[in-house]
Backbone as CSV, one residue per row, in Angstrom:
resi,resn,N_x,N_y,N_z,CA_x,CA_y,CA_z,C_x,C_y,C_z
1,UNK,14.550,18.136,-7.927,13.314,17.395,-7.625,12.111,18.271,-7.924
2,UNK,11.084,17.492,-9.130,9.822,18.522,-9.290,9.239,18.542,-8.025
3,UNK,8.661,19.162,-7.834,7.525,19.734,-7.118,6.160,20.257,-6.969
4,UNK,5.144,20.102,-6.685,3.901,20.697,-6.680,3.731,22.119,-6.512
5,UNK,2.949,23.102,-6.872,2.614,24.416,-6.230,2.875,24.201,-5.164
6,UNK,3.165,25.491,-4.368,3.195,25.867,-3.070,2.744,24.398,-1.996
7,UNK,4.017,23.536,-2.085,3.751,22.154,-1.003,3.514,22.863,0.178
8,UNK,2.778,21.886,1.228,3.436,22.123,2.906,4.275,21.626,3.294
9,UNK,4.914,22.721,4.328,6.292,22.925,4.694,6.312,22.471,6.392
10,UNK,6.822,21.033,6.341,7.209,21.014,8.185,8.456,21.113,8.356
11,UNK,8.677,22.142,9.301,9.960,22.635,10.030,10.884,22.291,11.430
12,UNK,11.268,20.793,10.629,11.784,20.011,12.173,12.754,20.456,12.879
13,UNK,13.425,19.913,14.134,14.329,20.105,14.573,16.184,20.337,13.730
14,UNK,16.842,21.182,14.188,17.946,21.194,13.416,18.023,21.963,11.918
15,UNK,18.613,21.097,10.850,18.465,21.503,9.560,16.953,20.514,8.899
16,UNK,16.225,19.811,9.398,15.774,18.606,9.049,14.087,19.362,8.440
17,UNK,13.698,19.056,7.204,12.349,19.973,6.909,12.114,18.868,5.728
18,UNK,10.467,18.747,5.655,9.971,17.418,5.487,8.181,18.731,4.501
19,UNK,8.642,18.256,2.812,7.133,18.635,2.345,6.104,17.990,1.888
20,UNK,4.999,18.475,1.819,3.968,17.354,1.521,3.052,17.980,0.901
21,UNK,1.876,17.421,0.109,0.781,18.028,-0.212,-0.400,17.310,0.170
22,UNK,-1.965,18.409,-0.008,-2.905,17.544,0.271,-3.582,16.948,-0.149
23,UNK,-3.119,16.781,-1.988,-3.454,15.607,-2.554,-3.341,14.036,-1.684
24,UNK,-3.757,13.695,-1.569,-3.489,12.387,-1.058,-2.735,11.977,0.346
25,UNK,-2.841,13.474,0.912,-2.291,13.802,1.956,-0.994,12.992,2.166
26,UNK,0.162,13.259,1.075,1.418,12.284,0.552,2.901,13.277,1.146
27,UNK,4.202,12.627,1.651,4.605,13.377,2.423,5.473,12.878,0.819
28,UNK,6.487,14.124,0.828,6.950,14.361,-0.871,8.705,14.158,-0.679
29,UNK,8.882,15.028,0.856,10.222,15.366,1.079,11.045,14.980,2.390
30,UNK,12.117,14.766,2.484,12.308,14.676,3.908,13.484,15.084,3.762
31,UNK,14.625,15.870,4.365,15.907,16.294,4.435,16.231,16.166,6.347
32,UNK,17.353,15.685,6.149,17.640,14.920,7.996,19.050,15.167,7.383
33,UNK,19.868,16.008,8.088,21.245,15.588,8.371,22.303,16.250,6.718
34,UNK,21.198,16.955,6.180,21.356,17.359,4.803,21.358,16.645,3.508
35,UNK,20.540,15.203,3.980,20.508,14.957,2.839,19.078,14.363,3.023
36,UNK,18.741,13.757,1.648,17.163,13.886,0.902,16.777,12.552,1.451
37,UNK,16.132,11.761,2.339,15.733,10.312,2.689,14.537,10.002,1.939
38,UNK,13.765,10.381,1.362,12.723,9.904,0.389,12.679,10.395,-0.996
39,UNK,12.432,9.649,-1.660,12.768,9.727,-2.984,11.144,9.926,-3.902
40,UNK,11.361,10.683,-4.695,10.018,11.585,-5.439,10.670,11.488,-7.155
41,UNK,9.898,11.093,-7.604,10.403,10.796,-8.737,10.908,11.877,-9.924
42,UNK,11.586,12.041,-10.878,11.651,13.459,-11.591,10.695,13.431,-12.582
43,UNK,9.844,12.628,-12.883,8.841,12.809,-13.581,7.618,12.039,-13.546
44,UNK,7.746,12.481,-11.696,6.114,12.832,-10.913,4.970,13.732,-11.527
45,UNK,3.875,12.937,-11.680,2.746,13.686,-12.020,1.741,13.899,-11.006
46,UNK,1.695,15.390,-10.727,0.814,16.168,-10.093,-0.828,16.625,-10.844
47,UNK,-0.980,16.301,-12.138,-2.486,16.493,-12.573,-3.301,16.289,-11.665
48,UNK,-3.166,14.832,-10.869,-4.655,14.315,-10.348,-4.592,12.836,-10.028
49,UNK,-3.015,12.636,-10.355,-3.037,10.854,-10.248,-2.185,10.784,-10.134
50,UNK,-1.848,8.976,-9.092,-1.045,9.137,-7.850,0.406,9.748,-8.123
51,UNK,0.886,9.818,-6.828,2.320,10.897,-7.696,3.277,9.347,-6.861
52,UNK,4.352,9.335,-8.248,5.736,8.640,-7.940,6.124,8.954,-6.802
53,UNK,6.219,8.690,-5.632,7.258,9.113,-4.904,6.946,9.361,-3.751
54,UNK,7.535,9.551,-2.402,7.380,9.936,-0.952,6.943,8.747,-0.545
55,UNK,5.630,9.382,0.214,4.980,8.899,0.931,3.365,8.323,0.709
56,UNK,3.019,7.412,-0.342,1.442,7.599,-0.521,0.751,6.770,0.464
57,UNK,-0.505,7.076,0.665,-1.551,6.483,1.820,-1.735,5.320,0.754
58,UNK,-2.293,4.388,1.119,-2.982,2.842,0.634,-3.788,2.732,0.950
59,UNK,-5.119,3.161,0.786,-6.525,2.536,1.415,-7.287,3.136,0.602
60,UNK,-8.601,1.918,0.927,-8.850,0.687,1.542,-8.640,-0.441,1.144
61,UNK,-7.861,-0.368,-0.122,-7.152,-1.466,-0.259,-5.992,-1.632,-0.877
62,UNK,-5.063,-3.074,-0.157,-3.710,-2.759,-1.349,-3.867,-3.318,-2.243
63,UNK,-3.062,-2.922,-3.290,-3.268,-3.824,-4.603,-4.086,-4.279,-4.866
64,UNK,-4.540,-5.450,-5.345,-5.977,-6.182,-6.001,-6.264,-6.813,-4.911
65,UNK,-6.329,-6.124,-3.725,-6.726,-7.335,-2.838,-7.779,-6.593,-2.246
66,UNK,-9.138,-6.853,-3.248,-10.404,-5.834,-3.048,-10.859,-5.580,-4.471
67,UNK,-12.251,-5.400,-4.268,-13.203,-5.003,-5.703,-12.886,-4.183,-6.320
68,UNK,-12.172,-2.771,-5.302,-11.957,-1.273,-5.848,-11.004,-1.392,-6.584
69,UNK,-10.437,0.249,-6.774,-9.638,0.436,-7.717,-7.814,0.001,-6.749
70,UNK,-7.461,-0.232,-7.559,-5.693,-0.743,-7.267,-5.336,0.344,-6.605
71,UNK,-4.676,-0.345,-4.737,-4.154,0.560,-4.226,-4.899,1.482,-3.673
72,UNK,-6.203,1.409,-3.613,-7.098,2.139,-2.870,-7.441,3.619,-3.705
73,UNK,-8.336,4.347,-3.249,-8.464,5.706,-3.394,-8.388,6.803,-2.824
74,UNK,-7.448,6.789,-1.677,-7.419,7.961,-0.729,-5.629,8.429,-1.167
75,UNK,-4.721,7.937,-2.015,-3.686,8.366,-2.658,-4.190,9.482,-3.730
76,UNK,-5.504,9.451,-4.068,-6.147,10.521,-5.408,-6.978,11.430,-4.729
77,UNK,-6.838,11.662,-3.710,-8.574,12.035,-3.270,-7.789,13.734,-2.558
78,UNK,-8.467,14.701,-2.412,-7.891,16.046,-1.554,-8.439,15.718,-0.313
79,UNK,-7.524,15.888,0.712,-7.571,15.851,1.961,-7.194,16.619,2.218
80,UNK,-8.233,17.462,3.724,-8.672,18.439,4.640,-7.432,18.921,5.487
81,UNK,-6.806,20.161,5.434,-5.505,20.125,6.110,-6.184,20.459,7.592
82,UNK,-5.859,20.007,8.834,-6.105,20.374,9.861,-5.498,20.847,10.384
83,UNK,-6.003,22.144,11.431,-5.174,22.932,12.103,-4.233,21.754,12.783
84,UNK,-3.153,22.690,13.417,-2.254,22.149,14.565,-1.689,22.854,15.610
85,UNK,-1.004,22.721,16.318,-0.304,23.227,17.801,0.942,23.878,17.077
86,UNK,0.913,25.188,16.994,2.527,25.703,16.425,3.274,25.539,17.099
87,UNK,3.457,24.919,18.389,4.620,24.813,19.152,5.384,23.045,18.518
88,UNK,4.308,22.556,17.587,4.770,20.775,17.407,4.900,20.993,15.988
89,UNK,6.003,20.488,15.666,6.109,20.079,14.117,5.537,19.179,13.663
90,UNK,4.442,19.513,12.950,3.441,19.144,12.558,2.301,18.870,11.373
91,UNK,2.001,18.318,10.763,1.233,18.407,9.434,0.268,17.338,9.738
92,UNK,-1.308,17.881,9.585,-2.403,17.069,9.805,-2.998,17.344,8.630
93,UNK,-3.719,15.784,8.124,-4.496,15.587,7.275,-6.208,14.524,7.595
94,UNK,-7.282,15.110,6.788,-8.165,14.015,7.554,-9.225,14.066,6.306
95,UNK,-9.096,12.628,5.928,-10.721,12.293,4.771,-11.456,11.731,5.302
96,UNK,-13.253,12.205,4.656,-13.920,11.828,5.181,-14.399,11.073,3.776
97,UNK,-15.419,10.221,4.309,-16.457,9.327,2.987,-17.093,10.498,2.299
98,UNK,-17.730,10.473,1.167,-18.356,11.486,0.362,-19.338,10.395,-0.846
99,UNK,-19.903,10.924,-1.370,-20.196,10.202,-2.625,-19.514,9.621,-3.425
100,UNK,-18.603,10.135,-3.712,-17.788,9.852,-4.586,-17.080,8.576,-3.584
101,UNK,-16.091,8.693,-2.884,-15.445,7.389,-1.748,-16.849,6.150,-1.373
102,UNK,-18.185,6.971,-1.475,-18.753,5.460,-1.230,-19.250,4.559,-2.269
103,UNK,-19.394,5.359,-3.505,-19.262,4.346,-5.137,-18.457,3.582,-5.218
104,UNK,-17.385,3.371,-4.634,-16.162,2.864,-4.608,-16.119,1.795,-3.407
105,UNK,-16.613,2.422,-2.545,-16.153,1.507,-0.965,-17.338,1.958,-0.017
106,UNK,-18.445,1.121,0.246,-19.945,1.697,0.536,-19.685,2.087,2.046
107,UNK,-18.810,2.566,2.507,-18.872,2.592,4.260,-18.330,4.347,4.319
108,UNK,-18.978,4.505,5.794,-18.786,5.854,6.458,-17.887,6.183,7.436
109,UNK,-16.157,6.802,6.656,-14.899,6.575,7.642,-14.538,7.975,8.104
110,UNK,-13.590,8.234,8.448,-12.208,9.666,8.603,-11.016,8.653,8.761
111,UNK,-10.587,8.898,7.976,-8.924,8.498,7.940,-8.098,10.241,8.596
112,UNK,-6.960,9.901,9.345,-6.451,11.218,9.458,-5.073,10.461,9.353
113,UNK,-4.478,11.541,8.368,-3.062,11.386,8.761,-2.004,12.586,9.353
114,UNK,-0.987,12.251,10.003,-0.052,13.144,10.694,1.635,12.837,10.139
115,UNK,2.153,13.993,9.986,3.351,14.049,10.068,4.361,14.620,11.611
116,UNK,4.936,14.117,11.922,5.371,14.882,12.854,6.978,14.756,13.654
117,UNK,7.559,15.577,13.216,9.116,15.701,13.429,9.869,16.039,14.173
118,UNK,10.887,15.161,14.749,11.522,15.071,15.935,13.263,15.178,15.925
119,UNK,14.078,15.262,16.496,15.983,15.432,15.910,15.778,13.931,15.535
120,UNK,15.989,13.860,14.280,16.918,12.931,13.915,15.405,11.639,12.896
121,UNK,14.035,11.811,13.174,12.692,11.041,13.147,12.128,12.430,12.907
122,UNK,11.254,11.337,11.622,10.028,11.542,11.021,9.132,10.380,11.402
123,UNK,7.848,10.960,11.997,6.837,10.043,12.631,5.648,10.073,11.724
124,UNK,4.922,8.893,10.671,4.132,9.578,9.979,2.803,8.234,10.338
125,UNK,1.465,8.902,11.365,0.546,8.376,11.542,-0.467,8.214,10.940
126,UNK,-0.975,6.904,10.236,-2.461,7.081,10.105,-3.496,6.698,11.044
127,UNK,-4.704,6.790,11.161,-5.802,6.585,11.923,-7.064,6.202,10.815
128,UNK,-7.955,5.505,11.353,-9.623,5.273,10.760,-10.593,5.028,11.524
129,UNK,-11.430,5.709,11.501,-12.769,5.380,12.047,-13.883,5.246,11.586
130,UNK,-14.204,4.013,12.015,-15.586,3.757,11.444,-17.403,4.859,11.667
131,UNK,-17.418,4.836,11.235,-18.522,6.532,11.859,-19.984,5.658,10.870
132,UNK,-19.604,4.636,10.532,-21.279,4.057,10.227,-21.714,3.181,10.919
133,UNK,-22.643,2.406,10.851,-23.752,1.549,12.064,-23.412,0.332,11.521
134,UNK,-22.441,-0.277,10.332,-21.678,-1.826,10.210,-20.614,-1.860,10.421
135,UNK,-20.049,-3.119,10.630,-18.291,-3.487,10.441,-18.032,-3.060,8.962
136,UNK,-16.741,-3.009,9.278,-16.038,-3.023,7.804,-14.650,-3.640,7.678
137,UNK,-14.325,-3.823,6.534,-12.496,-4.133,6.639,-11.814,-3.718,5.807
138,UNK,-10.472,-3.180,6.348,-9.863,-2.858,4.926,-8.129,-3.018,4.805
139,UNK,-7.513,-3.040,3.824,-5.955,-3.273,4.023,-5.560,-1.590,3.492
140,UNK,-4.135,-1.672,3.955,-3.639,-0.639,4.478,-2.235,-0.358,4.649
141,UNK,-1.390,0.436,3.900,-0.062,0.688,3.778,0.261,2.338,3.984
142,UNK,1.487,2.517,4.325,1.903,3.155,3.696,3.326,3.097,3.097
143,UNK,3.021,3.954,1.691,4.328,3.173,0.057,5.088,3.598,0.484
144,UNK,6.398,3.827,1.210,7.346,4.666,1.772,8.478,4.303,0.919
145,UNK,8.978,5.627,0.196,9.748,5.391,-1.357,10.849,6.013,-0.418
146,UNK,12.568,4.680,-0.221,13.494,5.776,0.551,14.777,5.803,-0.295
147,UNK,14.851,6.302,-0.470,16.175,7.135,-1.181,17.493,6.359,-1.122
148,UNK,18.258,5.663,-2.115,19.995,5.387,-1.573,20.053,6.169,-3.348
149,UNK,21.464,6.373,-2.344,22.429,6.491,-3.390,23.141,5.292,-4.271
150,UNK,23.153,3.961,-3.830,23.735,2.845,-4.382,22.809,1.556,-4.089
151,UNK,22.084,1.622,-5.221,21.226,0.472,-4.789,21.593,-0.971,-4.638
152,UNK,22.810,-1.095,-5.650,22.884,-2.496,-5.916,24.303,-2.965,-4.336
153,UNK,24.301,-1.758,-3.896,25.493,-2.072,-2.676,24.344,-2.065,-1.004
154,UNK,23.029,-1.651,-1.308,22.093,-1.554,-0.360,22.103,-2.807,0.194
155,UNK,21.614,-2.651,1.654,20.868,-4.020,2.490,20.027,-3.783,3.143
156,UNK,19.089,-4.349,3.103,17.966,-4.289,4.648,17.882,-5.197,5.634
157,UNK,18.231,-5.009,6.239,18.321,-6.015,7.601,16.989,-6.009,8.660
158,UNK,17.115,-7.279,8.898,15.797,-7.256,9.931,14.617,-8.268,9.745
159,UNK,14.762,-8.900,8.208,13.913,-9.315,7.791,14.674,-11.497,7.522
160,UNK,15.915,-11.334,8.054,16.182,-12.575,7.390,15.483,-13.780,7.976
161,UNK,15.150,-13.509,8.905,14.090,-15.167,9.660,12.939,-15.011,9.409
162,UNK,11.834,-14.204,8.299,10.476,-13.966,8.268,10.725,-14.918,6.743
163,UNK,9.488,-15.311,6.790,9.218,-16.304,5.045,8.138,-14.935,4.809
164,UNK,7.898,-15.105,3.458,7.658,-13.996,2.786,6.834,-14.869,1.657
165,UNK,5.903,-13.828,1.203,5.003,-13.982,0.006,6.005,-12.990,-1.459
166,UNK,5.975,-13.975,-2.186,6.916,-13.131,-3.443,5.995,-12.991,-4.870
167,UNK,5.138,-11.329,-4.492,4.712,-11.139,-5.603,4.730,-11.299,-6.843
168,UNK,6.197,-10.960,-7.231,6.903,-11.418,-8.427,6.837,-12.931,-9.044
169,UNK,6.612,-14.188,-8.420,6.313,-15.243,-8.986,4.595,-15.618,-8.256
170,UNK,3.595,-14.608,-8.288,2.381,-15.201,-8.437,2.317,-15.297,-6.774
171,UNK,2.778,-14.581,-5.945,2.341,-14.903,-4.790,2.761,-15.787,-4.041
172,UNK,3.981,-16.503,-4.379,4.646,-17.928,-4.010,4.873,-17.886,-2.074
173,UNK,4.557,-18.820,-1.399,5.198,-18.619,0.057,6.608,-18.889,-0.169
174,UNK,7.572,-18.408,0.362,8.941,-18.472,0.208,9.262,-18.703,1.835
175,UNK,10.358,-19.824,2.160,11.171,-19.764,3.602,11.583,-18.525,3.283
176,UNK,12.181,-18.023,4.906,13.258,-16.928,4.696,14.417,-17.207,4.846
177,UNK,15.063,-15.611,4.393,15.853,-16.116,3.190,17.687,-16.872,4.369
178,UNK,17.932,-15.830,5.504,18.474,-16.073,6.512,19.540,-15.722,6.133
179,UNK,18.965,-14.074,5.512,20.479,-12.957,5.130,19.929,-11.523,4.843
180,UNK,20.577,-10.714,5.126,20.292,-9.314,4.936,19.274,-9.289,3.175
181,UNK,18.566,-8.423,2.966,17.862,-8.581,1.982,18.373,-7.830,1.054
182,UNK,18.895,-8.004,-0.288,19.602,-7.520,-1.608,19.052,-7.560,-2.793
183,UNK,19.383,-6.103,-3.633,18.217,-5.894,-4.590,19.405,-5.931,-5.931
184,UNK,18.375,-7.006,-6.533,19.267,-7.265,-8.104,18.161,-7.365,-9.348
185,UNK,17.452,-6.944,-9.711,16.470,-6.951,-10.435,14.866,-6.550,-9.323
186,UNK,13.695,-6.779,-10.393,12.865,-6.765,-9.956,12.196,-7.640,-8.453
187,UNK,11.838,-6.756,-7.454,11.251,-7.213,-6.274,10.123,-6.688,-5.597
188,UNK,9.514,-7.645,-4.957,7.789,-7.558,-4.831,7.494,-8.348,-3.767
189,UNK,7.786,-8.505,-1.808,7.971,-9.312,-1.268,6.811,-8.195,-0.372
190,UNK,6.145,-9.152,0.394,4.940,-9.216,1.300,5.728,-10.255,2.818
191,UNK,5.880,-9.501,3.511,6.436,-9.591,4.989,5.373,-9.710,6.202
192,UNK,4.635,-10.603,6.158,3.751,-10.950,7.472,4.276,-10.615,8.611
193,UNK,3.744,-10.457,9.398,4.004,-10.251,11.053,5.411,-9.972,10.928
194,UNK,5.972,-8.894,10.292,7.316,-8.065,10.172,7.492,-7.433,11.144
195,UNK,7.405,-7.446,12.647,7.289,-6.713,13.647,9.116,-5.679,14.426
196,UNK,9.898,-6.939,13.499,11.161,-5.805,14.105,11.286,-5.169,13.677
197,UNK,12.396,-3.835,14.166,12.980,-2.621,13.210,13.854,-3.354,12.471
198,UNK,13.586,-2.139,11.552,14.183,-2.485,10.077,15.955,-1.801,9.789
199,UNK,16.528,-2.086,9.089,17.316,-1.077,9.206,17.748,-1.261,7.381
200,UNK,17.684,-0.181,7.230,18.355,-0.033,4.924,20.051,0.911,5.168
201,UNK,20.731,0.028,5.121,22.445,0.429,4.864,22.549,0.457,3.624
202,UNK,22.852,1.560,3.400,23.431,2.426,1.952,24.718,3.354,2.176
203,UNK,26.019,2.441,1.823,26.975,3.045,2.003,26.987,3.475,3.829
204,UNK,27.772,4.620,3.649,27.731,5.237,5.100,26.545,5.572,6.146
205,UNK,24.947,5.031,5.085,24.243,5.878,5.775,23.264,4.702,6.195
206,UNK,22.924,5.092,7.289,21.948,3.745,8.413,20.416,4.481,8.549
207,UNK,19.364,3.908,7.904,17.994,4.752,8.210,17.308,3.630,9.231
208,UNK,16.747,3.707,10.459,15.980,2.906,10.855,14.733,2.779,10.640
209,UNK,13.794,1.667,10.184,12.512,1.935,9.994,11.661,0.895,11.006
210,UNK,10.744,1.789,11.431,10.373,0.830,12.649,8.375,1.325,12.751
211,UNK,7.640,-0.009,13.127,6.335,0.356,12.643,5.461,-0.226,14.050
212,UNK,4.322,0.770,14.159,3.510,0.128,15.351,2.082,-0.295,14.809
213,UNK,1.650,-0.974,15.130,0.110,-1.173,14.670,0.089,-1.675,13.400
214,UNK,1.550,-1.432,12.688,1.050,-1.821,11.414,1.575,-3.737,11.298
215,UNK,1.125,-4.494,10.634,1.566,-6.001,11.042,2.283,-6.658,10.514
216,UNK,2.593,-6.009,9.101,3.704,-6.128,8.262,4.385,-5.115,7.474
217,UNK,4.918,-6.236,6.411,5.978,-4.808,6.057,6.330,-5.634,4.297
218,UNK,5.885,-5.054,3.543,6.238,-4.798,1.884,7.830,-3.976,1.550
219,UNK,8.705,-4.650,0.549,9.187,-4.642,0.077,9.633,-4.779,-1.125
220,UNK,9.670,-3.367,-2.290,9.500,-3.360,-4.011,10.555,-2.512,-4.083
221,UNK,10.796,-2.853,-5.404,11.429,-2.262,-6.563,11.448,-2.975,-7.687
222,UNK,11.223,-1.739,-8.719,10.707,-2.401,-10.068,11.848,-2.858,-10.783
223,UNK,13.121,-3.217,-10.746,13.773,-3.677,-11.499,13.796,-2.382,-12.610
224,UNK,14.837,-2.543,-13.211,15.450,-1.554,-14.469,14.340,-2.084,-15.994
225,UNK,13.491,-3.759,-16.339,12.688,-3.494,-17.128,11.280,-2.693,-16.874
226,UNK,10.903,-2.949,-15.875,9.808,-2.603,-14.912,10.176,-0.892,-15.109
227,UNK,10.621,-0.182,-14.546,10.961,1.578,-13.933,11.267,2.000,-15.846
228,UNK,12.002,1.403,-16.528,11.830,1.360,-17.847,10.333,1.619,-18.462
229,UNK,9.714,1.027,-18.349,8.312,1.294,-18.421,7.112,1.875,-18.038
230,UNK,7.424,2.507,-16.881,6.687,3.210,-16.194,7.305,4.929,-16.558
231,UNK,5.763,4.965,-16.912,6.188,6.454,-17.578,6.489,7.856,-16.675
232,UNK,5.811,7.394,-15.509,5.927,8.609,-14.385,7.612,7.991,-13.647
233,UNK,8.288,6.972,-14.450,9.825,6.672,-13.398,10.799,6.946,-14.338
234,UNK,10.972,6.311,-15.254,12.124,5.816,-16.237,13.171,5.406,-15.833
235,UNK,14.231,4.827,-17.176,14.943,4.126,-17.032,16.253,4.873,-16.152
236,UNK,16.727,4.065,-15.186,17.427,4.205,-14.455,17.439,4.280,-13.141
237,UNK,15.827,4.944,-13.183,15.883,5.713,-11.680,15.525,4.535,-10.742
238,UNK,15.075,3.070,-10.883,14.842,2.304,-9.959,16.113,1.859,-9.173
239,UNK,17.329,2.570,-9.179,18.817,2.490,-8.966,18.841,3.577,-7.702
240,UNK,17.608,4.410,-7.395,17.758,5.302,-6.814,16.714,5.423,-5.287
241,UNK,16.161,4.357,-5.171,15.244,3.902,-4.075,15.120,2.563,-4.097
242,UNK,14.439,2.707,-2.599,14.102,1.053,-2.063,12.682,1.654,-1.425
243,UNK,11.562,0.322,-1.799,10.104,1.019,-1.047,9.988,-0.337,0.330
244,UNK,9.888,0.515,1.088,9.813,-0.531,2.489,8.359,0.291,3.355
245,UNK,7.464,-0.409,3.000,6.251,-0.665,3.549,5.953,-0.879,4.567
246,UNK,5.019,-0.180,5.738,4.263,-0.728,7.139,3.070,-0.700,6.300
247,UNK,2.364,-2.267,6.573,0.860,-2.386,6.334,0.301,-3.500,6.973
248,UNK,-0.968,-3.305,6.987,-1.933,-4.538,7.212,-2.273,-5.031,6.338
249,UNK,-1.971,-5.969,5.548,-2.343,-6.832,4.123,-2.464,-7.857,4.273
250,UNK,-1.845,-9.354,4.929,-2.484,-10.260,4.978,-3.891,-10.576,5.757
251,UNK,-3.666,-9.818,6.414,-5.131,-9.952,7.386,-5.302,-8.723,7.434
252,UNK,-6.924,-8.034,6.968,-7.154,-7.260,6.801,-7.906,-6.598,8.152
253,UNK,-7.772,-5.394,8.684,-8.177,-5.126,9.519,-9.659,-4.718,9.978
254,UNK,-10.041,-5.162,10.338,-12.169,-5.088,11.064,-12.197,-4.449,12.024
255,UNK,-13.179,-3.226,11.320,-13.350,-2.044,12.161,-15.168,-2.102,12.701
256,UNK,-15.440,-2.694,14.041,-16.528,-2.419,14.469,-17.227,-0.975,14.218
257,UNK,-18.603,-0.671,14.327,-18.952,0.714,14.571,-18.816,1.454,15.047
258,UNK,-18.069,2.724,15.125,-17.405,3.678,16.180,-15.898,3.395,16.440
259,UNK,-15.491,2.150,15.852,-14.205,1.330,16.621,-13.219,2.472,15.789
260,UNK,-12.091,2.800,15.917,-10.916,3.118,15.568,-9.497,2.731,15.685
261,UNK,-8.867,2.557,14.394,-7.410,1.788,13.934,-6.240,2.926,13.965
262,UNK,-5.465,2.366,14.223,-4.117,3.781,14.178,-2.909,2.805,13.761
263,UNK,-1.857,3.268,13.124,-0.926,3.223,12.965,0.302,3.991,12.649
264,UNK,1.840,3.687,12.884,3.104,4.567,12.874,3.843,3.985,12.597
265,UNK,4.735,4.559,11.394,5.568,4.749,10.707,6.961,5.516,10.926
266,UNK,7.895,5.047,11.515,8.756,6.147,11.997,10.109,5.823,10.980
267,UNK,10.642,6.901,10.825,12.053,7.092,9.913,12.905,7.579,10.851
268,UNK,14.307,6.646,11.013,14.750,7.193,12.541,16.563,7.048,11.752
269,UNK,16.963,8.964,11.508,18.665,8.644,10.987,18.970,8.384,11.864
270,UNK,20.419,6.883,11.764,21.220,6.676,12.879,22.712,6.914,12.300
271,UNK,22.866,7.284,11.145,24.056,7.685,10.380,23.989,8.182,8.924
């Protein structure tokens, strides 16, 4: 797995150690139990633009859903490492607005994000605050790229009684589906009020994914023409992850003046 210069290094409980950088304040690595739960692509680009893989922030907006640029701009942007408590496994990150973030998105925020590692869980928080004198709103993910070894034998469970928006045909409302969720080509599903834990079975191995604050939950993979084409993936490797999303996207979240948003992301091995 490439890697960035000298990543940061969190040192969880057990064998379990999780890296990241402060590009985009993006978590890169996760090892639980000895093996790799997030997936980073092998031909991730570190220049300056977004990198394949881990963990990227989404804001202030997802996808085209907003004037700005696709997917927001705080996945490109260097974020501020903040001290922490050496007794907590820990990795803090925090952007502020600048010139540059308000050409783009005219409001005055701090986003902070946290990593923070526990036996067996990876907890990864964001926060925003509004620090100007209007409302604002914005949508909000994070891309959480997780690792199987066998994609086409994968399931995600948790999701079979939610109807779903299916990117892939234009946004269509879809019933749900009222079965574990299975990946056979290209997928692009938007999960409203996704509020249970999740669970992705791959072979022997059970990851729980479970989200607070956040109100839904996205579900992609580019299919083998799709990852074919994408020059930072290639062909094959969409065989090698599933991206399961906590976000606020259908309803975008409104942040009064001073008001502040938080959300968590937890990765919990249960086998």
């Amino acid at each position: 797995m490439a890697l960035p210069d000298a990543p940061l290094r969190l040192a969880g409980p057990a064998d379990s150690e999780a890296l990241a950088t402060a590009f985009g304040a993006q978590l890169l690595s996760w090892r639980c139990r000895g093996r790799e739960r997030l997936y980073l692509s092998p031909r991730a680009d570190f220049s300056g633009t977004a990198i394949r893989g881990g963990v990227p922030v989404i804001f202030p907006q997802f996808a085209a859903r907003g004037p700005g640029p696709r997917h927001g701009f705080a996945r490109t942007r260097d974020w501020r490492v903040l001290p922490t408590d050496a007794r907590i496994p820990r990795l803090a990150f925090a952007l502020d607005d600048d010139d540059a973030t308000r050409a783009l998105w005219p409001h005055r925020f701090q986003a902070v994000l946290e990593a923070e590692a526990e036996p067996d869980r990876l907890h990864i928080g964001l926060s925003v605050r509004n620090r100007g004198d209007e409302a604002f709103e914005f949508t909000v993910a994070l891309h959480t790229y997780l690792r199987v070894d066998d994609l086409a034998g994968a399931r995600l469970h948790g999701l079979e009684d939610r109807p779903y928006l299916d990117s892939v045909a234009g946004g269509r409302a879809c019933a749900a589906a009222g079965a574990p969720l299975r990946f056979d080509g290209e997928l692009d599903r938007l999960y409203p009020q996704a509020r249970a834990p999740l669970r992705l079975c791959d072979g022997a191995h059970v990851l729980r994914v479970e989200a607070h604050g956040f109100a839904d939950a996205v579900v992609w993979n580019p299919g083998a023409a799709l990852a074919a084409g994408l020059g930072d993936l290639g062909e094959g490797e969409q065989g090698r992850f599933v991206c399961v999303e906590a976000g606020c996207i259908a309803e975008p979240v409104r942040l009064a003046p001073g008001a502040s948003w938080r959300g968590r992301q937890s990765l919990i091995v249960e086998r």
